[in-house]
N, C-alpha and C positions, 0 to 999 in steps of 0.2 A: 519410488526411491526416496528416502529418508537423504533429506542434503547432511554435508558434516559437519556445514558452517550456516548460522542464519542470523540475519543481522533487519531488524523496524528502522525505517526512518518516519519517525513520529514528527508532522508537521502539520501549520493553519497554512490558511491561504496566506502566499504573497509573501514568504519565505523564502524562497531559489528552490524549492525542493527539485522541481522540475528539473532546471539544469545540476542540481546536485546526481540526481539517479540519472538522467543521459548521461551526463558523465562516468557513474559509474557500470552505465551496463555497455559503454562503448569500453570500457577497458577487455571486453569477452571474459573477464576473470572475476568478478566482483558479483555476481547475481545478476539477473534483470528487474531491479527493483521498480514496481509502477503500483498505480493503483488496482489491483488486480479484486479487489473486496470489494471496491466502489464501482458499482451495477447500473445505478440507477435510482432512487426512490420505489421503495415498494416491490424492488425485484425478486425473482425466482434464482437462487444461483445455480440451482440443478437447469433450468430449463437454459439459462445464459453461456452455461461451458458445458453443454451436452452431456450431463454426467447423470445416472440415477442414484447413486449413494453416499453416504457420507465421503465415506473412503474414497471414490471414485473424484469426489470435489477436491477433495485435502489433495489427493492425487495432480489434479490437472493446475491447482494453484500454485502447487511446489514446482510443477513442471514449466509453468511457466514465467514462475518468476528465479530460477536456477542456471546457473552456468554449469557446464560439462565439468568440471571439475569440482563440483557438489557446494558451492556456495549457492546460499538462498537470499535473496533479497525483496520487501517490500514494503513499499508507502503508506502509512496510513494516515490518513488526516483524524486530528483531535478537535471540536471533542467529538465530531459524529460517532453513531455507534456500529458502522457498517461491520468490524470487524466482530463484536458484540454477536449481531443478529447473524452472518456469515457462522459463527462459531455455536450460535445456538442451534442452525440450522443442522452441521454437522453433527454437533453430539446428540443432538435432539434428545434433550434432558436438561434436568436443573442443571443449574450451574455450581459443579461438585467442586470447585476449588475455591482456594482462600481469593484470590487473586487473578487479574488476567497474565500481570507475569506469570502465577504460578501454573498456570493453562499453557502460558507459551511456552512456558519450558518442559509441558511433558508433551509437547507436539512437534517442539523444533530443539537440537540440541543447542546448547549453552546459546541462548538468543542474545545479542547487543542491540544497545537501541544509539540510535541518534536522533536528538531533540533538536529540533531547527527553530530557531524565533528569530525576530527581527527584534533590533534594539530602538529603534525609532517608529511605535507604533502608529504615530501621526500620520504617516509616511506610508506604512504598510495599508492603516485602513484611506489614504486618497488613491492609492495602487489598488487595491479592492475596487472602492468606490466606481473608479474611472475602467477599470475592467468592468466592472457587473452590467455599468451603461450602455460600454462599446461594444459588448459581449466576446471583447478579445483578452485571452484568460494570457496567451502565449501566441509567440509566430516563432519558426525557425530561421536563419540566418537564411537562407536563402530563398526565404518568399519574402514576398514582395510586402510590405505592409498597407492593410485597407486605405 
C-alpha cells in the first residue's frame, strides 16, 4: 500500500524527537513515526523484517510506520546514513537521482520533512554526554528511574 501522506522527522540525538513521534503516533492519525531504518550497525534489513525483496522491505517499512488512514511517518537521525544504505539495499543500483529528496519523492508521495535541533547545543551535547555514560538514552513516565 502506497500511503497518501508521508512526512521525515529529520533529527540528532537529544532533540525531543522521541517524545515528538510518541506523541505523534499516539494521536492513531498521524503515522507511526520511529526509527524503523535504524537496524543496528552492519545490519541485514531483509533478514531484520523478514522480507526477501526490495519491494517486500519498502513494503513492511511503509506498513509499519503508517496509520489506517494512509499517513506515513518516519525518524531519521542525521547525519548517519542508515536511510542511504536502507535505500541502496532496495534499489540495489546506483544511485539514479539528483538528490535524496529527489528519491523520496518518487517513493513517498509529496514528503514533508521536519528538522528538529536544539538551540543550546552546550546543553544538548552534556544530555548526550550524560546519556552515552548512564546508558539511559530515554525512560517512560511510568518506570521507575535507575
Amino acid at each position: 500500500m502506497k500511503p497518501k501522506r508521508s512526512y521525515f522527522v529529520c533529527k540528532t540525538n537529544r532533540t525531543g524527537s522521541q517524545l515528538l513521534c510518541e506523541a505523534l503516533r499516539f494521536t492513531g492519525i498521524a503515522g507511526q513515526p520511529n526509527e524503523h531504518l535504524y537496524i543496528g550497525e552492519k545490519s541485514d534489513y531483509y533478514k531484520a523484517y523478514g522480507t526477501r525483496t526490495g519491494e517486500e522491505l519498502l513494503a513492511k517499512i511503509v506498513e509499519l510506520g503508517s496509520t489506517p488512514n494512509g499517513v506515513f511517518g518516519l525518524c531519521v537521525e542525521l547525519p548517519k546514513t542508515e536511510a542511504l544504505a536502507f535505500i541502496r539495499q532496495v534499489i540495489r543500483q546506483d544511485f539514479p537521482f539528483e538528490s535524496l529528496p529527489d528519491l523520496l519523492r518518487s517513493l513517498f508521495p509529496d514528503p514533508k520533512y521536519i528538522w528538529l535541533t536544539r538551540r543550546n547545543v552546550v546543553r544538548q551535547a552534556v544530555s548526550w554526554w550524560k546519556a552515552s555514560q548512564s546508558g539511559i538514552w530515554h525512560t517512560n513516565a511510568d518506570e521507575e528511574p535507575p
